[in-house]
LUMLO-975621 format. One record per atom (N, C-alpha, C): x, y, z; chain; residue in three letters; atom name. Coordinates in nm, 2 decimals. Example, Ala and Ser with C-alpha at 12.3 -4.5 7.8 and 13.67 -1.06 7.14 Angstrom:
<pts>
<<1.32; -0.57; 0.78>; 'A'; 'ala'; 'N'>
<<1.23; -0.45; 0.78>; 'A'; 'ala'; 'CA'>
<<1.32; -0.33; 0.78>; 'A'; 'ala'; 'C'>
<<1.28; -0.22; 0.71>; 'A'; 'ser'; 'N'>
<<1.37; -0.11; 0.71>; 'A'; 'ser'; 'CA'>
<<1.29; 0.00; 0.79>; 'A'; 'ser'; 'C'>
</pts>
This chain:
<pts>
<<0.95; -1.76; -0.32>; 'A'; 'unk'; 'N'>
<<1.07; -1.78; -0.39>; 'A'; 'unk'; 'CA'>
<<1.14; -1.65; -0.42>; 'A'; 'unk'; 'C'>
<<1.08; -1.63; -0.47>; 'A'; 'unk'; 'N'>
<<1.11; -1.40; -0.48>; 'A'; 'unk'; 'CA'>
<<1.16; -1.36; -0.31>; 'A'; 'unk'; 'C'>
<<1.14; -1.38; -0.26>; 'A'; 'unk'; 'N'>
<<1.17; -1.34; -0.10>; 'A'; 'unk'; 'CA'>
<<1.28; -1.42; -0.08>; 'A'; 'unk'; 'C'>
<<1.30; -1.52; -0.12>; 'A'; 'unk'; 'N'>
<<1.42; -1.59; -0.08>; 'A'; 'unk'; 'CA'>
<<1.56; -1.48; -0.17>; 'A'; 'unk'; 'C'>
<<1.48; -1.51; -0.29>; 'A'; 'unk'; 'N'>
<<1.60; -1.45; -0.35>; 'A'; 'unk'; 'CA'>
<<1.68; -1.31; -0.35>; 'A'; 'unk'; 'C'>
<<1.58; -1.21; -0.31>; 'A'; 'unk'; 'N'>
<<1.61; -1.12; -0.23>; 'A'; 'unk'; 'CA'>
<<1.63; -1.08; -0.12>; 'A'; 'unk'; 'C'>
<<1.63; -1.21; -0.08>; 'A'; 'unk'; 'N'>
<<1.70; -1.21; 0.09>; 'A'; 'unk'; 'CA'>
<<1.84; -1.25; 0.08>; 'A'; 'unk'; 'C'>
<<1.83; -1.32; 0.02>; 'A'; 'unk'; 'N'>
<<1.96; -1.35; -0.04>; 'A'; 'unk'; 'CA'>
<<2.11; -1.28; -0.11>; 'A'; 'unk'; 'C'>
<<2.03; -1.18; -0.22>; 'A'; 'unk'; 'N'>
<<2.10; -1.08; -0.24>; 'A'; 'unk'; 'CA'>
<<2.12; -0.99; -0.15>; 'A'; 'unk'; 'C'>
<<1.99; -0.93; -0.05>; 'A'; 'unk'; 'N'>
<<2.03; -0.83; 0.06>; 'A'; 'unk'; 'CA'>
<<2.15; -0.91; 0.10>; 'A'; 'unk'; 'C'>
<<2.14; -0.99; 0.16>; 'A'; 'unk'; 'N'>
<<2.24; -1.08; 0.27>; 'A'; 'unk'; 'CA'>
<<2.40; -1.04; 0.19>; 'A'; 'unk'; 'C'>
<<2.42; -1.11; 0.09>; 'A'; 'unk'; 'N'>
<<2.58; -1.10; -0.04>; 'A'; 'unk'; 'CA'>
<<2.61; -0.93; 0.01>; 'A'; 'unk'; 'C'>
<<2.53; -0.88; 0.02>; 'A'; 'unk'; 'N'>
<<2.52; -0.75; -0.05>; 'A'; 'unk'; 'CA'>
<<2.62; -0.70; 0.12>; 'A'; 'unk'; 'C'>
<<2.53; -0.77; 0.25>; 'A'; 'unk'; 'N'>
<<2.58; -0.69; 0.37>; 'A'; 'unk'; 'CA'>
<<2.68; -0.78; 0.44>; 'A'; 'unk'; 'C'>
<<2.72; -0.88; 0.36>; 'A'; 'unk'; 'N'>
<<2.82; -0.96; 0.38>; 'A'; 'unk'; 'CA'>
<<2.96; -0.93; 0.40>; 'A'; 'unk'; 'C'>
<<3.00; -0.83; 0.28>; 'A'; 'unk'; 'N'>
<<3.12; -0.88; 0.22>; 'A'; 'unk'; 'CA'>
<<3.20; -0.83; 0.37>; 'A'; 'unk'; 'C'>
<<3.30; -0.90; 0.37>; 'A'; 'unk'; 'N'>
<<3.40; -0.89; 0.48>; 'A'; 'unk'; 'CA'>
<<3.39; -0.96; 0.66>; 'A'; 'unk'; 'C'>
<<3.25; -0.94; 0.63>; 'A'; 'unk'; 'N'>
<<3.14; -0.95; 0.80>; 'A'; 'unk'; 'CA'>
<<3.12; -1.03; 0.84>; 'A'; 'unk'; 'C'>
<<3.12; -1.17; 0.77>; 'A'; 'unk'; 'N'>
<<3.12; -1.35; 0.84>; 'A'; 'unk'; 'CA'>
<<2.99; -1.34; 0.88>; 'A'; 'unk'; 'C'>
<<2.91; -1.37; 0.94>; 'A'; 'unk'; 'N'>
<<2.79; -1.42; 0.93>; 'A'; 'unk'; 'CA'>
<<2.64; -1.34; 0.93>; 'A'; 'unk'; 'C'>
<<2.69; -1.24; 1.01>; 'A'; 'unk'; 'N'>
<<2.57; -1.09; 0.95>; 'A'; 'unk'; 'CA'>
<<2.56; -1.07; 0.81>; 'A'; 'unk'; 'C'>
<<2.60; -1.09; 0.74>; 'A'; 'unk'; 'N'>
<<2.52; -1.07; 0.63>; 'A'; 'unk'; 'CA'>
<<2.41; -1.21; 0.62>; 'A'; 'unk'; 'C'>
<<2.44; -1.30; 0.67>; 'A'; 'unk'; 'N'>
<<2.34; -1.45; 0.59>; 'A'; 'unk'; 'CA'>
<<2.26; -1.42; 0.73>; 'A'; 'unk'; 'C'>
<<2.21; -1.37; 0.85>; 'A'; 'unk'; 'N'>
<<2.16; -1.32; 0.95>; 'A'; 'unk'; 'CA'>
<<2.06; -1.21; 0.87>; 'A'; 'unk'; 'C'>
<<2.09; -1.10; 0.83>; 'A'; 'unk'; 'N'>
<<2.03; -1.02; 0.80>; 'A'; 'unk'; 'CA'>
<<1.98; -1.04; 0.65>; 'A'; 'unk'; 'C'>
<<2.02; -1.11; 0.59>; 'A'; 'unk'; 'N'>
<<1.94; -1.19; 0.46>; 'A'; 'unk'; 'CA'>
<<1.81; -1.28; 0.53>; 'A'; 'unk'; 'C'>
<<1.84; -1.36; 0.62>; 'A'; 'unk'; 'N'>
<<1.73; -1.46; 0.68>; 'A'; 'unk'; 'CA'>
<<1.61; -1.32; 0.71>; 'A'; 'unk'; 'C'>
<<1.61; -1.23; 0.83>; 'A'; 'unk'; 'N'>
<<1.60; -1.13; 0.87>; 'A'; 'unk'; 'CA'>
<<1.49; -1.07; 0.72>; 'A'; 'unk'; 'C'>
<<1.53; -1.06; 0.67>; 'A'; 'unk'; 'N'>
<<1.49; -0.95; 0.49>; 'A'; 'unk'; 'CA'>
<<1.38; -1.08; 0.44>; 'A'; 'unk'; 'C'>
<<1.41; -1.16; 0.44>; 'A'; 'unk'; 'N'>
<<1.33; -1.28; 0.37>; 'A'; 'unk'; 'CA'>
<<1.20; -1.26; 0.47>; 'A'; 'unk'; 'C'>
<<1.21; -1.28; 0.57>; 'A'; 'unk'; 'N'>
<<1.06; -1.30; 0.66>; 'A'; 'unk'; 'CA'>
<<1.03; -1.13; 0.65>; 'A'; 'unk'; 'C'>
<<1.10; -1.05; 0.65>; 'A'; 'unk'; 'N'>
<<1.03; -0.89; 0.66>; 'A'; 'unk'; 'CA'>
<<0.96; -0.90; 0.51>; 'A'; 'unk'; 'C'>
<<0.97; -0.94; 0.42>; 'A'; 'unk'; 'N'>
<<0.97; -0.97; 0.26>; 'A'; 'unk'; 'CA'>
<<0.85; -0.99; 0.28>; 'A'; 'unk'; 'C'>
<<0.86; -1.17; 0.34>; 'A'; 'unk'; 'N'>
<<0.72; -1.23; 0.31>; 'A'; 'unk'; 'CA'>
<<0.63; -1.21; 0.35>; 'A'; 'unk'; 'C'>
<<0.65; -1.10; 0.46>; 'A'; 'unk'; 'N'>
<<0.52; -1.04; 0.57>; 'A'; 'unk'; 'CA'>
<<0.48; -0.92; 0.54>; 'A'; 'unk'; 'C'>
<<0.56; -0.83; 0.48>; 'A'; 'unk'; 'N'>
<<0.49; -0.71; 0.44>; 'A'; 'unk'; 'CA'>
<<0.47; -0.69; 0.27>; 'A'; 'unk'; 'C'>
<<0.52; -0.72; 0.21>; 'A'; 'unk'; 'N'>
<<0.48; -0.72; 0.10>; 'A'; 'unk'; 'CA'>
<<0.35; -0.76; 0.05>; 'A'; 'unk'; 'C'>
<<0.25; -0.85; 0.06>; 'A'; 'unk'; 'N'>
<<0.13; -0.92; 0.07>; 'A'; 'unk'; 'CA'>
<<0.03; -0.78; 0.14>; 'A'; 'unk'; 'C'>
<<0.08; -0.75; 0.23>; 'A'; 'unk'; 'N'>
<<0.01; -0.61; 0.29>; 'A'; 'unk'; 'CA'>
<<0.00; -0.55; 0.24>; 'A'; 'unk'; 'C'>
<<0.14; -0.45; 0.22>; 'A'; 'unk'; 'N'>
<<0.14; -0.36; 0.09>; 'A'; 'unk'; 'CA'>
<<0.07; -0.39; -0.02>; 'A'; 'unk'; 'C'>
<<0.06; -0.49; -0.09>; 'A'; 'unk'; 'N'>
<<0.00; -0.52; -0.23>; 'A'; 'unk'; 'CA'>
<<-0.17; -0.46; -0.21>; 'A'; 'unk'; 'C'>
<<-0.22; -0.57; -0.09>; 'A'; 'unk'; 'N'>
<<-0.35; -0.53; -0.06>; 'A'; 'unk'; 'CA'>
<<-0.36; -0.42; -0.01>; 'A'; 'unk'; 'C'>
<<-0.33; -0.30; 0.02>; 'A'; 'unk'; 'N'>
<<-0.36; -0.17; 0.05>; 'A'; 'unk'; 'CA'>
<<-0.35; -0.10; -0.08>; 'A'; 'unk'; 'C'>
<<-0.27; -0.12; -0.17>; 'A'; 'unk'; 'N'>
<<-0.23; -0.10; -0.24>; 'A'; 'unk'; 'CA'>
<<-0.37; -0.12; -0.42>; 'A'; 'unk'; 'C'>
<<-0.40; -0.27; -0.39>; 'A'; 'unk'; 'N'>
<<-0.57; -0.26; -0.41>; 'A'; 'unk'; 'CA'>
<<-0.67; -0.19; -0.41>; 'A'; 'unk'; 'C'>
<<-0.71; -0.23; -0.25>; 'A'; 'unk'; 'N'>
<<-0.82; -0.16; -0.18>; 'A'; 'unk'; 'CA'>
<<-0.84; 0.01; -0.22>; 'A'; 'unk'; 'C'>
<<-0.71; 0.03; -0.19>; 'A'; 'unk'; 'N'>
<<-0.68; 0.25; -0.21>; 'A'; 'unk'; 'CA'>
<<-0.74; 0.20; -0.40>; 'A'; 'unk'; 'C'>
<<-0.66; 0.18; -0.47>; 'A'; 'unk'; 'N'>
<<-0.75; 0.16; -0.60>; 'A'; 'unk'; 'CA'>
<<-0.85; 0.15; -0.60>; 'A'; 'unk'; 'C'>
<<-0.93; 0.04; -0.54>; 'A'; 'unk'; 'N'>
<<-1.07; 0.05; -0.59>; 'A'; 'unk'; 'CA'>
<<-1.10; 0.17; -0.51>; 'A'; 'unk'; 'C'>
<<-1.12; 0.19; -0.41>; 'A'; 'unk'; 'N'>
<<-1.18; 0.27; -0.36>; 'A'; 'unk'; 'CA'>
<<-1.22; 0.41; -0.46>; 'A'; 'unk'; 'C'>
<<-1.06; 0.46; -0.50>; 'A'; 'unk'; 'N'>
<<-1.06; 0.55; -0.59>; 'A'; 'unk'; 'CA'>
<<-1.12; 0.54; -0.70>; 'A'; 'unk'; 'C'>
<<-1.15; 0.40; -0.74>; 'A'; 'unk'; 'N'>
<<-1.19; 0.43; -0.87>; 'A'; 'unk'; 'CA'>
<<-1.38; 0.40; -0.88>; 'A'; 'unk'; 'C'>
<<-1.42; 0.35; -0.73>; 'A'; 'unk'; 'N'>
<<-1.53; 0.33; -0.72>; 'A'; 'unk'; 'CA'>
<<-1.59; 0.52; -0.66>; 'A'; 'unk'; 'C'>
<<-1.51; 0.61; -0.59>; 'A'; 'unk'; 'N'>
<<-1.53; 0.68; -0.57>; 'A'; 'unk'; 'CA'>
<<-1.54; 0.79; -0.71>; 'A'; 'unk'; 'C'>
<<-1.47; 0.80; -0.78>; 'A'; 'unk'; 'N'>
<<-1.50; 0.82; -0.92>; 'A'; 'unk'; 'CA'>
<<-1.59; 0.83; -0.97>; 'A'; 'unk'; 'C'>
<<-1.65; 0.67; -1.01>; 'A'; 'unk'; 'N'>
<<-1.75; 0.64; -1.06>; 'A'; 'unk'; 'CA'>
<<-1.86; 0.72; -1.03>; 'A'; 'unk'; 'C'>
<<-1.88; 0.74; -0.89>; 'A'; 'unk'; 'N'>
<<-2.01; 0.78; -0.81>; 'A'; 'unk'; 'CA'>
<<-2.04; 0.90; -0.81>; 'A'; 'unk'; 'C'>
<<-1.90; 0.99; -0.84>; 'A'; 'unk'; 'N'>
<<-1.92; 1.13; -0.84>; 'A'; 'unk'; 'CA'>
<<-1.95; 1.17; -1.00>; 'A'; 'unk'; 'C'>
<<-1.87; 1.07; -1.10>; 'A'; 'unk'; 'N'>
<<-1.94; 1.11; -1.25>; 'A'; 'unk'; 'CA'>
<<-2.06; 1.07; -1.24>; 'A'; 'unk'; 'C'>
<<-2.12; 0.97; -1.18>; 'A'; 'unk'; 'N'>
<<-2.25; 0.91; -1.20>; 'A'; 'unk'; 'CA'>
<<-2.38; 1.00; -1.13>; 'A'; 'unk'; 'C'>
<<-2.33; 1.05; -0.99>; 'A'; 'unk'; 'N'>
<<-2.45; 1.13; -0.92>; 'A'; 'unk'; 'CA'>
<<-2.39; 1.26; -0.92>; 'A'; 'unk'; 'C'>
<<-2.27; 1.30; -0.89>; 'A'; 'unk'; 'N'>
<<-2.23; 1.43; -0.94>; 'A'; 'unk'; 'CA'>
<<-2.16; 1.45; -0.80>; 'A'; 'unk'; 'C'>
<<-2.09; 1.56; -0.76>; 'A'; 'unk'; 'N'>
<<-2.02; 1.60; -0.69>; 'A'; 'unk'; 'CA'>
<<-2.09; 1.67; -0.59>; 'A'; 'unk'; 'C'>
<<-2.17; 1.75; -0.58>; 'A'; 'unk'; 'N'>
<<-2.23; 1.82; -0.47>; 'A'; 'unk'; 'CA'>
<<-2.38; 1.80; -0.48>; 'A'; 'unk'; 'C'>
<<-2.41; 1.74; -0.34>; 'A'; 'unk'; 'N'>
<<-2.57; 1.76; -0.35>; 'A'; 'unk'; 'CA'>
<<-2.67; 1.92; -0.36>; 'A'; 'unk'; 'C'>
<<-2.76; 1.82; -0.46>; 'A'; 'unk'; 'N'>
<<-2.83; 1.97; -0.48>; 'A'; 'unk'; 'CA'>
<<-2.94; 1.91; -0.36>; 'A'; 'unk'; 'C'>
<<-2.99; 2.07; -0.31>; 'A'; 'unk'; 'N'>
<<-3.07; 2.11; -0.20>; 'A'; 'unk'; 'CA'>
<<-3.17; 2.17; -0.23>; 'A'; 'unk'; 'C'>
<<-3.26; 2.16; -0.22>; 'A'; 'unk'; 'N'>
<<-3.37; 2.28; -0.23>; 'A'; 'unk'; 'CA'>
<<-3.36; 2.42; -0.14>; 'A'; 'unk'; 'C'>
<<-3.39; 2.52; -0.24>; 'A'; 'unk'; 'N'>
<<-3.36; 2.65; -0.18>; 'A'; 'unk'; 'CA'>
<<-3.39; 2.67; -0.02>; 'A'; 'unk'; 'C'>
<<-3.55; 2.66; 0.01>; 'A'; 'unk'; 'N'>
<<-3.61; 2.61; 0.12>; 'A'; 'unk'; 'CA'>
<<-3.54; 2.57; 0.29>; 'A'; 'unk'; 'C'>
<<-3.42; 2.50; 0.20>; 'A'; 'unk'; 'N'>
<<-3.38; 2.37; 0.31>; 'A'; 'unk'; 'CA'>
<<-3.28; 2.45; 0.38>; 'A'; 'unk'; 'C'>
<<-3.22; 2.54; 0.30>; 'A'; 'unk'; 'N'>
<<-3.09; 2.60; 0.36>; 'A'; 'unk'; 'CA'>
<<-3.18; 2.73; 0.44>; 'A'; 'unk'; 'C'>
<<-3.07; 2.75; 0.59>; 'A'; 'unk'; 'N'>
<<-3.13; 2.83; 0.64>; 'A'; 'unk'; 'CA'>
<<-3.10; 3.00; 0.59>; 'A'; 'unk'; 'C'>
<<-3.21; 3.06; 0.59>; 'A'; 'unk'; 'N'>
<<-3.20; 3.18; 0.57>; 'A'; 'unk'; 'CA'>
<<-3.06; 3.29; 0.67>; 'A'; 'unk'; 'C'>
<<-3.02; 3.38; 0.56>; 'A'; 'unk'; 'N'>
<<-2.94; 3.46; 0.64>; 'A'; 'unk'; 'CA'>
<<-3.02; 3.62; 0.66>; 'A'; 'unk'; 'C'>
<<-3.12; 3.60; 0.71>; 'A'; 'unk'; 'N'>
<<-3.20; 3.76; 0.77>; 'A'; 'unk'; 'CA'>
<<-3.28; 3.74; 0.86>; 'A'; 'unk'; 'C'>
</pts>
């Protein structure tokens, strides 16, 4: 319903004077609406949790692994 109605305004908006391009490019905005927005939202999720699951992990086990001195190769 949101997508209608802002396809709608787009359309008024690229109307005035132009006869049927604007209610063309309103129809046009309504389907670009309902198809990318839903995507956007869920990327828009995902990038959140991620971030905040990556967060977590680095307050929880810490930022850099520790190594034993041993492990790293010698410089001599």
């Amino acid at each position: 319903m949101l997508g209608k109605i802002a396809g709608a305004l787009i359309g008024d908006h690229f109307s005035k004077g132009k006869g049927a391009k604007g209610a063309i490019i309103g129809v046009v905005a309504e389907t670009v609406i309902r198809k990318v927005v839903p995507t956007l939202a869920a990327i828009g999720i995902l990038g959140y949790a991620y971030k905040k699951s990556r967060d977590f992990l680095q307050d929880e086990f810490g930022g850099e692994p520790d190594y034993p001195s041993e492990a790293s190769p010698s410089a001599g």
